[in-house]
C-alpha positions as a LaTeX table, in Angstrom:
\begin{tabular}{lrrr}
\hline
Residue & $x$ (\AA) & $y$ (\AA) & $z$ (\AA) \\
\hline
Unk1 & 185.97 & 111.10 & 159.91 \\
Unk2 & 182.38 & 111.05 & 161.45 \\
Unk3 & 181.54 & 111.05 & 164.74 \\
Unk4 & 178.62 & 109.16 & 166.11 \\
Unk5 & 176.61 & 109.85 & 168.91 \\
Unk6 & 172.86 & 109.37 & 169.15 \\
Unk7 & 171.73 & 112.92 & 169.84 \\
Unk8 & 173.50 & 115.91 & 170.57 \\
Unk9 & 172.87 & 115.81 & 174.20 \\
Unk10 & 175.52 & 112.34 & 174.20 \\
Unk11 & 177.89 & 114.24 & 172.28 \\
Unk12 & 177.83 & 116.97 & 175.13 \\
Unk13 & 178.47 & 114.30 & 178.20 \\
Unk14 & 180.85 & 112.29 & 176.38 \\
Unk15 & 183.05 & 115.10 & 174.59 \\
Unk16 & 185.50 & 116.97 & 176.57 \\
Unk17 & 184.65 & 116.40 & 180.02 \\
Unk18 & 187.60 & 117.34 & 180.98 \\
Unk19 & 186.53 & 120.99 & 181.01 \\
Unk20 & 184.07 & 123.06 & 182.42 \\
Unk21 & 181.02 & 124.68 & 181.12 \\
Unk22 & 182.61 & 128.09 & 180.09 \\
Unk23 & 185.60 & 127.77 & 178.72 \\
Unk24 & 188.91 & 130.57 & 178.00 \\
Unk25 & 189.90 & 131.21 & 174.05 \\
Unk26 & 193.11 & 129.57 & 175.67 \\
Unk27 & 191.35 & 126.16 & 176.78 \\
Unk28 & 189.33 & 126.01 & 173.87 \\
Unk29 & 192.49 & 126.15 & 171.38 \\
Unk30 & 193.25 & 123.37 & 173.07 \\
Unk31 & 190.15 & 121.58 & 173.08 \\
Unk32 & 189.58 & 122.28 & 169.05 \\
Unk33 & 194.03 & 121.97 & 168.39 \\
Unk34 & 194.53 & 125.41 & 166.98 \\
Unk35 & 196.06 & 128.59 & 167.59 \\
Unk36 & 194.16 & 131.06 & 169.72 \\
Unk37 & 193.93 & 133.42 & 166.33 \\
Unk38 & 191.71 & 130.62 & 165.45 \\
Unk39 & 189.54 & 130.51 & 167.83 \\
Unk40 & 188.80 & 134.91 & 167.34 \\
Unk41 & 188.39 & 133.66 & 163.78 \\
Unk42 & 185.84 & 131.45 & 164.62 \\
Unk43 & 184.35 & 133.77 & 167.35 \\
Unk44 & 184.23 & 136.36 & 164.83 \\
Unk45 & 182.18 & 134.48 & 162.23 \\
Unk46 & 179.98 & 133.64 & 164.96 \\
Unk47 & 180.37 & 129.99 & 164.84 \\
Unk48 & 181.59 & 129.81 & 168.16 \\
Unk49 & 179.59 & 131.34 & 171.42 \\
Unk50 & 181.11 & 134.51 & 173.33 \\
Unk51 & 180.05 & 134.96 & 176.05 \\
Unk52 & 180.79 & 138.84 & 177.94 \\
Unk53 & 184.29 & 139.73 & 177.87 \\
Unk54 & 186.30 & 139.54 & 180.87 \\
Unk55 & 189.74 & 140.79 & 182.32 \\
Unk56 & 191.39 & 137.69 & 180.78 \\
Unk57 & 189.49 & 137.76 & 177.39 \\
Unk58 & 186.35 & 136.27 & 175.74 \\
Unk59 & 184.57 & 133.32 & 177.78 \\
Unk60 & 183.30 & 130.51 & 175.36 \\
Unk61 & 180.29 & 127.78 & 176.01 \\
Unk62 & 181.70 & 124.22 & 175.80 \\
Unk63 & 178.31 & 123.33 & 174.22 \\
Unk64 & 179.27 & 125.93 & 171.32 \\
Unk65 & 182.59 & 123.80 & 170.94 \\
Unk66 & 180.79 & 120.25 & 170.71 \\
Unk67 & 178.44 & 122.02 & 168.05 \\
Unk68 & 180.77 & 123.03 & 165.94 \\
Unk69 & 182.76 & 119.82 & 165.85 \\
Unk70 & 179.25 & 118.22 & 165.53 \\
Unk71 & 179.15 & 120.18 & 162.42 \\
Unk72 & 182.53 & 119.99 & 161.29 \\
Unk73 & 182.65 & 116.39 & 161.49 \\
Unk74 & 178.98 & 116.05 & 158.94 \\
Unk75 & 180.85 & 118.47 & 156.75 \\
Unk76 & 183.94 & 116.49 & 156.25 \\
Unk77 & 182.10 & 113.09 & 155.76 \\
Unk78 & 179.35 & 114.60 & 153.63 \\
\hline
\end{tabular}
């Protein structure tokens, strides 16, 4: 499956708008449907953004999310 958006930028403003900016490792398992191991996985490897860790856990950018399905998405059709 590919997704097709003209520049990243359209990707951002169309994807998930749902959500805010900064997101919790909660939200974003749902956003991406996985487990919230998943989502340290990915933080891990660095292929999501952390940003500093707060009293309820890591805070992730929404624009590190659409990236990475960006991504995902030119892997799988590739």
């Amino acid at each position: 499956m590919s997704l097709c958006f003209s520049s990243y930028n359209e990707a951002y403003q169309t994807m998930f708008t749902e959500y805010k900016d900064i997101v919790s490792v909660k939200e974003a398992s749902i956003m991406l449907n996985t487990g919230r191991k998943q989502i340290y996985k990915l933080l891990k490897q660095g292929k999501l953004d952390k940003l500093e860790h707060n009293a309820k856990g890591f805070l992730i950018t929404k624009r590190s999310i659409v990236a990475y399905v960006l991504n995902a998405s030119q892997e799988v059709s590739a």
